[in-house]
C-alpha positions as CSV (number, residue, x, y, z in Angstrom):
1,X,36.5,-5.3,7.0
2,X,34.4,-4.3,4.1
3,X,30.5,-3.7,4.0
4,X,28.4,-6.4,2.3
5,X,26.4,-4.8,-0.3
6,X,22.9,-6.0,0.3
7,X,21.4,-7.2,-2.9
8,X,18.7,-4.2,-4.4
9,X,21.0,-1.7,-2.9
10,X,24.1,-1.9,-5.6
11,X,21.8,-0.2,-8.0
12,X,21.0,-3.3,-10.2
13,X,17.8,-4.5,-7.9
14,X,15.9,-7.9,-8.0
15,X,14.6,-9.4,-11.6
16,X,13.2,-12.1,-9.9
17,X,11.3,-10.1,-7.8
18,X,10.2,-7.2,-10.2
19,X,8.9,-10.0,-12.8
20,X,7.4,-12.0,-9.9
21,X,5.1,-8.2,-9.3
22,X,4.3,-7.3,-12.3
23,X,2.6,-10.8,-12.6
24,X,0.7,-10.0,-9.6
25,X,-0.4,-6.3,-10.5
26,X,-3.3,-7.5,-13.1
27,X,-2.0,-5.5,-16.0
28,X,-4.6,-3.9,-19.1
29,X,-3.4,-6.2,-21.5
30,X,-5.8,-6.1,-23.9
31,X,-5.4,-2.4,-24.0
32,X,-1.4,-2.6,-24.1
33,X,-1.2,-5.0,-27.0
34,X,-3.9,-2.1,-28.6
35,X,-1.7,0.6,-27.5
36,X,1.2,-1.8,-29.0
37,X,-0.2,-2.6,-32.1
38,X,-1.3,1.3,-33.0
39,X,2.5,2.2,-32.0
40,X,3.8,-0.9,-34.4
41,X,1.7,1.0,-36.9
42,X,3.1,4.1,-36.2
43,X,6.9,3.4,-36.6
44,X,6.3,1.4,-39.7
45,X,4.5,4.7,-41.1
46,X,7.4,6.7,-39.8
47,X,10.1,4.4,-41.8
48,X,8.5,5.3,-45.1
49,X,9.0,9.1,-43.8
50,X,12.7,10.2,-44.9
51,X,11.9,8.3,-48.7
52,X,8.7,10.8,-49.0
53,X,10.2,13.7,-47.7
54,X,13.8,13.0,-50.1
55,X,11.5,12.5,-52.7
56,X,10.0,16.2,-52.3
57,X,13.6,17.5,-51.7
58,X,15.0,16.1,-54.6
59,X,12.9,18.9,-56.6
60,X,10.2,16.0,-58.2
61,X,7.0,17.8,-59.5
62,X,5.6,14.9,-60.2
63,X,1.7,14.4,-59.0
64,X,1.9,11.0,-57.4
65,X,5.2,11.9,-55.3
66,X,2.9,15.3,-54.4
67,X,-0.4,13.4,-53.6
68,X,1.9,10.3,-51.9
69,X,3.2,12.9,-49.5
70,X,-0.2,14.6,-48.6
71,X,-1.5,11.0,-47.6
72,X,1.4,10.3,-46.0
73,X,1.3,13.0,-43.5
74,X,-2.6,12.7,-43.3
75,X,-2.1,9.1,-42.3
76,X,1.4,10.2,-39.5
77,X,-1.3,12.6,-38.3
78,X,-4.1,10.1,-37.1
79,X,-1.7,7.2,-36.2
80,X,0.0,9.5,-33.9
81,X,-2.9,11.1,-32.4
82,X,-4.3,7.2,-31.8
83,X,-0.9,6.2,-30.0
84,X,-1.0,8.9,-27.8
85,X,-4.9,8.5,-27.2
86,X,-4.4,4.7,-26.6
87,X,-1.8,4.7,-24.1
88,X,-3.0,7.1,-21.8
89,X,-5.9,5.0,-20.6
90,X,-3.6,1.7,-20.6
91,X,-1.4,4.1,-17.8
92,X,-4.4,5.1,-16.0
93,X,-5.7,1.5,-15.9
94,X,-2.6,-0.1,-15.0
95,X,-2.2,2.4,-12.0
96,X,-5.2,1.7,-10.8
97,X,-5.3,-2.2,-11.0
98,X,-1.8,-2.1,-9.2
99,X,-3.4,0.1,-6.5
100,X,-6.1,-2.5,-6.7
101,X,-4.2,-5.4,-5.8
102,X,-1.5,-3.7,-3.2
103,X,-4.4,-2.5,-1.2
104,X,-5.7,-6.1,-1.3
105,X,-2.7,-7.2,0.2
106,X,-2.2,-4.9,2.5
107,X,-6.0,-6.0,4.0
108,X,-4.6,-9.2,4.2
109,X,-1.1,-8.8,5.4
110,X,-0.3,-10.7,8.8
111,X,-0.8,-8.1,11.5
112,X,3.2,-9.1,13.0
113,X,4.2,-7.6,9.5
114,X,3.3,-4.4,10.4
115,X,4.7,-4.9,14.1
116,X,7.8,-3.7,12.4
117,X,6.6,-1.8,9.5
118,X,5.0,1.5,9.6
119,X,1.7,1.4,7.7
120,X,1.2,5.0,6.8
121,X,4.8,4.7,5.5
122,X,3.6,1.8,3.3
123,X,0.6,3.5,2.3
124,X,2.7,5.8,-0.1
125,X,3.2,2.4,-2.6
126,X,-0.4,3.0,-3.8
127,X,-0.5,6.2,-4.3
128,X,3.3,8.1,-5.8
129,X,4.6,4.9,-6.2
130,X,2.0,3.0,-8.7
131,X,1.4,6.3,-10.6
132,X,4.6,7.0,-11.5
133,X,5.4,3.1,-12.1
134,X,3.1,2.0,-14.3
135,X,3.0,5.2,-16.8
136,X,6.8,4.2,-17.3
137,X,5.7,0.5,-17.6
138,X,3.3,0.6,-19.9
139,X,5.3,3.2,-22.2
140,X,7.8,0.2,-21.9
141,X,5.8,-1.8,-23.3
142,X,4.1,-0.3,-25.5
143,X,7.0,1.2,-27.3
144,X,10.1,-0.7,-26.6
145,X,9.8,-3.6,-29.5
146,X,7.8,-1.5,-31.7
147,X,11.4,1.2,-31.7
148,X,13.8,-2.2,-31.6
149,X,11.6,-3.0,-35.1
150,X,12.2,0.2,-36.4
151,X,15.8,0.3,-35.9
152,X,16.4,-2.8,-37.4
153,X,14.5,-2.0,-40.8
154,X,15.9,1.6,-40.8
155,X,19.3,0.1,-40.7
156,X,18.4,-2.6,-43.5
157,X,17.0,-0.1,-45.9
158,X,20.1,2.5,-44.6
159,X,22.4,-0.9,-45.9
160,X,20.9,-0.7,-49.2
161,X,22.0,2.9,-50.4
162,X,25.8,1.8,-48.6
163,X,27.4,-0.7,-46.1
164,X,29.7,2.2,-44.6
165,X,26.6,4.7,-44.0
166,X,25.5,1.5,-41.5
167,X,28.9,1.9,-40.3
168,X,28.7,5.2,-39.2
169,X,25.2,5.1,-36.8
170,X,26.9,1.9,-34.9
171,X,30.4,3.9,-34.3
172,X,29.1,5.0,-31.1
173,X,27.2,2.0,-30.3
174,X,29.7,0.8,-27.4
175,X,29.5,4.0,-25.6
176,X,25.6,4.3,-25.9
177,X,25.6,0.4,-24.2
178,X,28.0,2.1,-21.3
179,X,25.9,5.1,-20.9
180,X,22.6,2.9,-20.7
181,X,23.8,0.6,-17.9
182,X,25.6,3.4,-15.7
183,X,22.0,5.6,-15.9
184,X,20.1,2.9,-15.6
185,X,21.6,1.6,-12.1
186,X,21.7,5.5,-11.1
187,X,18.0,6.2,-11.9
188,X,17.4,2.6,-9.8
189,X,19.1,4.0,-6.9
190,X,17.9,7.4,-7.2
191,X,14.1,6.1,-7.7
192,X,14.5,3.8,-4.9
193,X,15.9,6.3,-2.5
194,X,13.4,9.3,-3.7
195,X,10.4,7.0,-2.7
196,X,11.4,6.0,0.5
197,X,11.5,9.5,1.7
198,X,8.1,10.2,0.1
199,X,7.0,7.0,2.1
200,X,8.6,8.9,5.2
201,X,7.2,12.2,5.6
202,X,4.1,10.8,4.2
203,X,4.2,8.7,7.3
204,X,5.4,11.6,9.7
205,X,2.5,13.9,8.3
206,X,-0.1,11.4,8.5
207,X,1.0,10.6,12.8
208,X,1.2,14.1,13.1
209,X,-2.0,15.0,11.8
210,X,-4.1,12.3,14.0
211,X,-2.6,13.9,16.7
212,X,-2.8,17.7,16.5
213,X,-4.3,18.2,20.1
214,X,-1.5,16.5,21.7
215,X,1.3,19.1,19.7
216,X,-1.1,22.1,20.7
217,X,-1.6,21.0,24.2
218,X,2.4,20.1,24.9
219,X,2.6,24.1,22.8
220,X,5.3,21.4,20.6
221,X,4.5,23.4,17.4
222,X,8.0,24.7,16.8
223,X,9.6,21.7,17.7
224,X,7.5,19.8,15.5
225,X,7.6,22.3,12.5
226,X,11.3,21.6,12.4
227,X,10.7,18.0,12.7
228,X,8.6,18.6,9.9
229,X,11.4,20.3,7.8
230,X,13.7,17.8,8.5
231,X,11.7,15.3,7.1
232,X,10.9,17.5,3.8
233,X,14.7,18.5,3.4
234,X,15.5,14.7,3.4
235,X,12.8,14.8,0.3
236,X,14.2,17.6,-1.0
237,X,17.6,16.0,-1.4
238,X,16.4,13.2,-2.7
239,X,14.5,15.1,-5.3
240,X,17.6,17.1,-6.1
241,X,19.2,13.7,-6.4
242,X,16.9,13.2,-8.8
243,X,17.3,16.5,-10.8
244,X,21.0,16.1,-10.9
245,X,20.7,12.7,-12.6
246,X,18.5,14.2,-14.9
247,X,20.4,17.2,-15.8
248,X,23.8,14.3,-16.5
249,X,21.3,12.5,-18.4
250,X,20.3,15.6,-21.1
251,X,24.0,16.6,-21.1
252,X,25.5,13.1,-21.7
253,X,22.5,12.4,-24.3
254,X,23.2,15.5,-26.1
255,X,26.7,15.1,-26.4
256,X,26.5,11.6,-27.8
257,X,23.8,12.6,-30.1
258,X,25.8,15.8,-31.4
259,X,28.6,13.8,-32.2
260,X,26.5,11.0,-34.0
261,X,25.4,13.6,-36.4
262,X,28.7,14.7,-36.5
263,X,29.8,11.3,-37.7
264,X,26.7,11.0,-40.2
265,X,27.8,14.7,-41.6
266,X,31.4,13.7,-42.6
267,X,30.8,9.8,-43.6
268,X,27.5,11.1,-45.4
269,X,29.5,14.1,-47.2
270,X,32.4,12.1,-48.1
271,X,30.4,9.4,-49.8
272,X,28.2,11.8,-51.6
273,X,31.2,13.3,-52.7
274,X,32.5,10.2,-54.3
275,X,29.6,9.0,-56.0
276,X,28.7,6.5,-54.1
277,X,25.0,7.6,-53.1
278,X,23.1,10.3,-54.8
279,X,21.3,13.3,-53.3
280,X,18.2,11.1,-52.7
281,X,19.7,8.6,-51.1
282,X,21.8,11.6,-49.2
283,X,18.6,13.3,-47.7
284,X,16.7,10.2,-47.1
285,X,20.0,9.2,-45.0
286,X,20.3,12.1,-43.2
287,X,16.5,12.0,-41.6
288,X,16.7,8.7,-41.3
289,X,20.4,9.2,-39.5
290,X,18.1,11.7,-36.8
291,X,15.7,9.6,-37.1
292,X,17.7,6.1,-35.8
293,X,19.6,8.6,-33.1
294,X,16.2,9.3,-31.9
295,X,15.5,5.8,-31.6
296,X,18.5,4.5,-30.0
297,X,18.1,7.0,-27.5
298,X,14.7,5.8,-27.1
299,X,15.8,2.4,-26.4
300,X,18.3,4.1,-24.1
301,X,15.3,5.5,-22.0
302,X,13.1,2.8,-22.5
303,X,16.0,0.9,-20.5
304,X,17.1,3.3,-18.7
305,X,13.4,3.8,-17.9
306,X,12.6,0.0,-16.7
307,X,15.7,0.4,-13.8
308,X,13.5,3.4,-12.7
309,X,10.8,1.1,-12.9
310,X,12.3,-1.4,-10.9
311,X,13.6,1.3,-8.3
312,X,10.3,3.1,-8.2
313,X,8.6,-0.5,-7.2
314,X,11.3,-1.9,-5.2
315,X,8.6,-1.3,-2.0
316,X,5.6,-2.4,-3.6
317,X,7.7,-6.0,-4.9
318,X,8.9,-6.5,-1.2
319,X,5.3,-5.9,0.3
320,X,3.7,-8.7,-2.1
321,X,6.5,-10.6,-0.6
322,X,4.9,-9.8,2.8
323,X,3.5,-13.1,4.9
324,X,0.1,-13.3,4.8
325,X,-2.7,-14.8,6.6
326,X,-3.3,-18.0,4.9
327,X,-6.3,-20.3,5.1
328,X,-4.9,-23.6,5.6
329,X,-8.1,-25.0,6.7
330,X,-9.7,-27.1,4.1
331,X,-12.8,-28.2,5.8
332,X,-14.6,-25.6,8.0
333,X,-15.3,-26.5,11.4
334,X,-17.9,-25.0,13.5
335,X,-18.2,-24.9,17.1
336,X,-20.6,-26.2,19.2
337,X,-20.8,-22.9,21.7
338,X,-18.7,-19.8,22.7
339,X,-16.2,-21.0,25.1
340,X,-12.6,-20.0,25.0
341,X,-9.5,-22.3,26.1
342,X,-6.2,-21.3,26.2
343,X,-3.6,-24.0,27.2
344,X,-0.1,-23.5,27.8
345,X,-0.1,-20.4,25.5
346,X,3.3,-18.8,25.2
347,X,3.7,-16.1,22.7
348,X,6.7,-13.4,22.0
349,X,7.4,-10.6,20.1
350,X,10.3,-11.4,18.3
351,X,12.7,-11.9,21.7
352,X,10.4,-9.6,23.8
353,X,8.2,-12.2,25.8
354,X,4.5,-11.1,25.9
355,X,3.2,-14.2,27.8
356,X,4.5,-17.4,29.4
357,X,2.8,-20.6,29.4
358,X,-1.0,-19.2,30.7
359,X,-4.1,-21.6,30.9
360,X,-7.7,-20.6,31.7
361,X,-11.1,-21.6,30.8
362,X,-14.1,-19.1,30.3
363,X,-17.6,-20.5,29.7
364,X,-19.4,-19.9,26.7
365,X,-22.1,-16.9,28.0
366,X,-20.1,-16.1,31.0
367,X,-18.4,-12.6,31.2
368,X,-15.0,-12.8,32.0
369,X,-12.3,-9.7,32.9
370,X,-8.6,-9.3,31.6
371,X,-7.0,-7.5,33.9
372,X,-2.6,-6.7,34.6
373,X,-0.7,-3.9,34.2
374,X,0.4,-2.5,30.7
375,X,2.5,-5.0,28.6
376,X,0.9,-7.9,30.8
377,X,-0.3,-9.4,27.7
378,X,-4.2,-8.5,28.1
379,X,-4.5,-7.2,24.6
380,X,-2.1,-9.7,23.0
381,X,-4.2,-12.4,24.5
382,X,-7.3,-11.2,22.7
383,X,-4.8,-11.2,19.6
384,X,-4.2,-14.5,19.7
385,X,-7.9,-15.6,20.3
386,X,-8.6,-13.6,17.1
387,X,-5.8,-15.4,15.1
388,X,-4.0,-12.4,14.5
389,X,-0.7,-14.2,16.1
390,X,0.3,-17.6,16.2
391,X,0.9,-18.6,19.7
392,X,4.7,-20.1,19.9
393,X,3.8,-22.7,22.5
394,X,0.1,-24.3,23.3
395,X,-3.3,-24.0,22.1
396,X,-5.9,-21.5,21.8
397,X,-9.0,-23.1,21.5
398,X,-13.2,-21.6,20.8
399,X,-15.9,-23.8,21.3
400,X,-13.7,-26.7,21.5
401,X,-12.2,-25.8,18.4
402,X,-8.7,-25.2,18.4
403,X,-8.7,-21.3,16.3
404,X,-5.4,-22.3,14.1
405,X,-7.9,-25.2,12.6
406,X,-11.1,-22.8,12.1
407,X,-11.3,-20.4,8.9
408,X,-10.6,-16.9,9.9
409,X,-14.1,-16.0,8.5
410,X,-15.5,-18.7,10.4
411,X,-13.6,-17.8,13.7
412,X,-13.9,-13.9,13.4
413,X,-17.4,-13.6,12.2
414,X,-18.6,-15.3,16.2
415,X,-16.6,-11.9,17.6
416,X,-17.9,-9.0,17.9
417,X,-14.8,-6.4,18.7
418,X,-15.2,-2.7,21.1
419,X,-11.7,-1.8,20.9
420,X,-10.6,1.2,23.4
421,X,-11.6,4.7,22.6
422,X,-14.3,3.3,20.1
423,X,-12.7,4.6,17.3
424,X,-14.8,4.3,13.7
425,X,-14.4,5.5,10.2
426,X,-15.7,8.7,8.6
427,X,-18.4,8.8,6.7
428,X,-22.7,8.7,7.7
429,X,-23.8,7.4,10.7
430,X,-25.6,4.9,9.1
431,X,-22.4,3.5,7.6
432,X,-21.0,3.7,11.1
433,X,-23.4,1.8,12.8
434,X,-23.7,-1.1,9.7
435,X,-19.8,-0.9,9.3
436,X,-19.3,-4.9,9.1
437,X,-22.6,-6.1,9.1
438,X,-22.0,-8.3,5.8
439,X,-26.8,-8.0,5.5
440,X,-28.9,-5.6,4.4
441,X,-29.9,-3.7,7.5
442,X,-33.4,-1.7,7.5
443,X,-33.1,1.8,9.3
444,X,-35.9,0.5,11.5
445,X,-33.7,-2.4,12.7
446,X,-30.9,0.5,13.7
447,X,-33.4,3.1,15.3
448,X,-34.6,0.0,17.7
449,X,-31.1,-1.0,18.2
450,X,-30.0,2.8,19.3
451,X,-33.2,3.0,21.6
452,X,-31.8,0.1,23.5
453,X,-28.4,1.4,24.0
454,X,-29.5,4.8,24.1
455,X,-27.8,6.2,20.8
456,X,-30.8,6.9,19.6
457,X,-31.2,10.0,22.1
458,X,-28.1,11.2,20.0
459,X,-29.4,11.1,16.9
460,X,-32.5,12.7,17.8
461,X,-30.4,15.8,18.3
462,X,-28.7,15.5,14.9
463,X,-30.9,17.4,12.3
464,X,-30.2,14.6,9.6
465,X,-30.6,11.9,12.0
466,X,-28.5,8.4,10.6
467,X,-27.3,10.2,7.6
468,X,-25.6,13.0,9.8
469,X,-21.5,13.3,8.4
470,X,-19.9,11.4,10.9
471,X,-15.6,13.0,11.5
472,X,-12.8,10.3,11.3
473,X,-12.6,8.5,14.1
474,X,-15.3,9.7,15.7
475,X,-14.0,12.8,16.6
476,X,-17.0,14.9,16.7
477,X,-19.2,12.8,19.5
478,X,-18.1,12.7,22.9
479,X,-16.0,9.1,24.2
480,X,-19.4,8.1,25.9
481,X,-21.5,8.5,22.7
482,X,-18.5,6.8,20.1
483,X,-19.0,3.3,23.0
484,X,-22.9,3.5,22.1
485,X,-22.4,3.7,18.5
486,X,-19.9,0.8,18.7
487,X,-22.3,-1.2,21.1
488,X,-25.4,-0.5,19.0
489,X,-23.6,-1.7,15.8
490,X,-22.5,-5.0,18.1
491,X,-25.8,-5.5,19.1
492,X,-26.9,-5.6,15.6
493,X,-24.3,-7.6,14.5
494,X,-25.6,-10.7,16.9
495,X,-22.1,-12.4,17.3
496,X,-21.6,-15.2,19.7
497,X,-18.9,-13.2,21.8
498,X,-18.2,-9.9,22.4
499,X,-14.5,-8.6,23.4
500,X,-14.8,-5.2,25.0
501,X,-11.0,-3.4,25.6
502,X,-11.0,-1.1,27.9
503,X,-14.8,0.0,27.5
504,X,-14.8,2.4,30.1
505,X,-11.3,4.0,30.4
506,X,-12.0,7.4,29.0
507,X,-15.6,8.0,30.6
508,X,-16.5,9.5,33.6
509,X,-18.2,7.9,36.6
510,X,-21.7,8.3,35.1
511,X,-21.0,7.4,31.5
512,X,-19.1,4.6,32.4
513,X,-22.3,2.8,34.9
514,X,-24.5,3.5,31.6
515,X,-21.9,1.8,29.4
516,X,-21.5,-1.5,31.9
517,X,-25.5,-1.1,32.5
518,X,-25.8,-1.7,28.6
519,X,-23.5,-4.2,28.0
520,X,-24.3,-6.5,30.6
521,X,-28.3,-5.8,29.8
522,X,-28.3,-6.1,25.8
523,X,-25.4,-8.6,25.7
524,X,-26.8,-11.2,28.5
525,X,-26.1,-14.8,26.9
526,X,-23.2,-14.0,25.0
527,X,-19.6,-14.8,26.1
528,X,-17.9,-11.4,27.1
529,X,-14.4,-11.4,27.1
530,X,-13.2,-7.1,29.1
531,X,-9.8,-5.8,29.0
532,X,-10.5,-3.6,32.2
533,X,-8.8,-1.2,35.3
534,X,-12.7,-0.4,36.2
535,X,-13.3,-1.7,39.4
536,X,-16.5,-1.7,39.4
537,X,-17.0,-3.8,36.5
538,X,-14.7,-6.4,38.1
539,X,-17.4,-6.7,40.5
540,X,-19.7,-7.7,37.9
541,X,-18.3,-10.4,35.7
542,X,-17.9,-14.0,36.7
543,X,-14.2,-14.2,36.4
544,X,-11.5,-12.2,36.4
545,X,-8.0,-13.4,34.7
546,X,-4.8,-11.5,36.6
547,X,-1.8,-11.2,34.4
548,X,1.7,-10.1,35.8
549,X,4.1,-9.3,33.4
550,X,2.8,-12.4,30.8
551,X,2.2,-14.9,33.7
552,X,-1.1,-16.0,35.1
553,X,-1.0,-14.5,38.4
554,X,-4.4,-15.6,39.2
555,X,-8.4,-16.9,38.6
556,X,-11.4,-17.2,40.0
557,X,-13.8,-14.8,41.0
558,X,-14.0,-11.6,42.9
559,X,-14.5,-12.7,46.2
560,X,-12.5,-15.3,45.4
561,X,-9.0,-13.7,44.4
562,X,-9.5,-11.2,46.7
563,X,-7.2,-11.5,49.8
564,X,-5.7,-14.7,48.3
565,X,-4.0,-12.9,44.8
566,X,-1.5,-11.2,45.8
567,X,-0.7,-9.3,42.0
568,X,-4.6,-8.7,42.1
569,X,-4.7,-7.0,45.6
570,X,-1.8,-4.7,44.2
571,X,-4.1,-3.9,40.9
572,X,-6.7,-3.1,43.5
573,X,-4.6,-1.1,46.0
574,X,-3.1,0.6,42.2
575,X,-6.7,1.5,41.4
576,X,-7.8,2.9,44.6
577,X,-4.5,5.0,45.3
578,X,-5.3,6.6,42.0
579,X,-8.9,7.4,42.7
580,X,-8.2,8.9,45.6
581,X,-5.4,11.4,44.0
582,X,-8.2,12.2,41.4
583,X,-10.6,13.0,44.4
């Protein structure tokens, strides 16, 4: 049976979709319709070109032909200089107000989007894709019209000297149309596939690099280097793909454009010969006749040109299209408290099941453990609280509240978040521990919050204190000192609950105690919600939720699940087993 060609992938693409983007990407217009105007200017200038110059050919020595000319090319000179100086920044400004607006979107892009999407892949939009895409746009549309005007009143004025010299420059008319729709769906497909691949190894490169210790520990370096290759030769190709097209396009467009003049020549000669036009009229049809080629071939590329358009954004169009999260709530409701319900809550992953109808209560200011083994549904429980996910089945409610009827800045802005591994941005340490805090915060306020947490005896050690350079993702303090960053900043940010996940995982026996010590000392009336395997900080909370394999297995207490939960004594036995390997 034979394929289905998808739509977008026959070479032709989506108008509906490309016009529905370039509504979206906030383009200069004000400095387009500038950059339109000047080039309007310019091709009206450059129709009175072939008259001046047959004028000097035809041997005149006559002062006003002589000073016509001089102005003439004064005048070409600036209005060519302000085309090219006008469109450049209506390029630069379009590229960046597409950047602009796709990074926009990507902040607030539903997070099951990029379940299945890879975000560094997407990442390449902004930056080879908009460049490229809106240089070629705005030369579109700065130019396209401006060229169509010129043709038309070359031809006229061509019509005037003879009928059959109008003749000759639309002789190859039909083949020119052929050529323009057969490169135009080639450079969509080539385009298409050429930034897909940059989207790919940008994407490989970008894992790669996060994760150099784990290639040098695992001594994967040759292995990767020719993963690495593999995913640059598929660029290559692509790029060669490219080349190729472009090599067929200078061949095919100098072929057509020889034999144009060709035709000109002969038509031009034998009507000269006859009488019918004079020597004037003769040289001013000749430029103009390289002129008009020029332009159609211009026309040609500007087409030609949009399908690369098209293909180049094909990524960027089907990302706007991307579901986002959407504020349907039209009057915000507060809650009373912190407590957290969740009520029948059933949520999947397309068909992979994450959890199956679970219900449990935690008090507002009580502290309340997660606990299961991996893919229980401990982290996409928190997900759900957050709103990141719309459960399938039952309710998620906080403080009464149920969270699909709060405003996400509303619901969010009670949280505070310590995600696992504390991972923060690069930059100062100042902007590390404020990252979030949407208030002006004093650098007395942070050195009083570090001093409880105990942060502060780690910036006394950095010579520049809070405006010490701070590595990407932390990588320069140790896992203990990242978690008292992150818990200083959460102090500071005085949020209603606090969702720890995994807090302790990657700390030793002594960091870890400080780390529980902290939160439950500087954190005492707020709701704390722990993804945890540390025993001992079961021991501390008030409850402890047991998930097994998306179910609630169990919850209560300590004392109280222990002996009588049978998926929590196996967590426990787990646990100990492993501690006493380490040992």
């Amino acid at each position: 049976m034979e394929k289905k060609v998808k739509k977008g992938e026959s070479g032709s693409g989506s108008w509906r979709d490309f016009w529905n983007l370039l509504k979206k990407i906030h383009l200069p217009w004000h400095w387009i319709i500038i950059a339109f105007l000047c080039n309007f200017f310019y091709n009206k200038i450059m129709l009175k070109l072939p008259t001046i110059t047959a004028g000097l050919m035809s041997g005149s020595l006559d002062n006003k032909v002589l000073w016509d000319a001089i102005w003439f090319y004064v005048l070409f000179t600036i209005v060519l200089c302000g085309d090219v100086a006008l469109r450049t920044p209506a390029q630069h400004i379009a590229a960046r107000n597409a950047r602009r607006v796709i990074w926009k979107k990507m902040l607030h892009i539903r997070m099951d989007y990029y379940d299945s999407n890879n975000p560094s892949d997407i990442m390449s939009t902004i930056t080879n894709d908009t460049t490229t895409a809106a240089q070629l746009l705005v030369q579109f549309l700065v130019g396209f019209f401006p060229t169509l005007y010129y043709v038309a009143e070359a031809l006229k004025t061509i019509s005037s000297y003879n009928i059959w010299l109008t003749v000759s420059v639309f002789l190859l008319l039909p083949i020119k149309i052929l050529y323009m729709v057969f490169i135009g769906r080639m450079r969509y497909k080539t385009q298409d596939g050429l930034f897909k691949e940059i989207g790919g190894l940008t994407a490989y490169l970008a894992e790669r690099v996060r994760n150099l210790s784990l290639i040098k520990t695992y001594t994967n370096e040759e292995k990767e280097l020719k993963n690495g290759e593999n995913a640059a030769y598929g660029l290559y190709h692509a790029n060669m793909r490219v080349r190729k097209l472009e090599c067929t396009v200078t061949a095919l467009s100098t072929l057509i454009g020889m034999a144009q003049v060709m035709i000109v020549m002969v038509f031009g000669v034998i009507l000269l010969k006859r009488g019918d036009i004079d020597i004037s009229q003769w040289v001013a049809f000749y430029m103009f006749s390289g002129t008009l080629s020029t332009a159609f071939s211009n026309l040609i590329e500007y087409w030609t040109n949009l399908k690369m358009i098209q293909g180049t954004m094909a990524r960027t169009a089907k990302l706007l299209l991307a579901p986002e999260e959407e504020e349907t709530v039209k009057d915000t409701k507060k809650p009373g408290n912190a407590e957290v319900t969740f009520e029948n809550v059933s949520f999947s992953y397309g068909e992979k099941k994450a959890i199956q109808n679970i219900s449990f209560h935690v008090p507002a200011g009580s502290a309340t453990a997660i606990i299961g083994l991996c893919g229980s549904g401990k982290t996409t429980s928190v997900s759900l609280l957050e709103h990141f996910y719309e459960p399938y089945e039952g309710v998620v409610s906080f403080g009464g509240i149920p969270v699909s009827e709060m405003s996400l800045d509303e619901l969010r802005g009670h949280m505070g978040y310590v995600q696992q591994g504390a991972d923060i941005f690069s930059g100062t340490a100042r902007e590390a521990l404020t990252y979030g805090l949407h208030r002006e915060v004093s650098d007395e306020e942070i050195w009083e919050a570090a001093e409880k947490t105990g942060f502060a005896d780690v910036l006394r050690k950095w010579e520049t204190g809070l405006d010490s350079p701070v590595a990407p993702g932390g990588t320069s303090m140790s896992g203990g000192q990242r978690q008292k960053l992150v818990l200083t900043r959460e102090f500071m940010r005085k949020s209603d609950m606090i969702l720890l996940d995994e807090p302790t995982s990657a700390l030793d026996v002594t960091a870890s105690k400080m780390i529980q010590d902290t939160i439950f000392e500087m954190f005492p009336g707020r709701t704390k919600i722990i993804i945890t395997h540390d025993l001992s900080l079961l021991e501390r909370v008030d409850q402890i939720v047991v998930l097994n394999k998306g179910v609630l297995a169990g919850c209560g207490s300590y004392k109280e699940l222990y002996g009588s939960c049978q998926a929590f004594m196996e967590l426990i036995a787990a646990c100990e087993a492993e501690k006493e390997a380490v040992r």
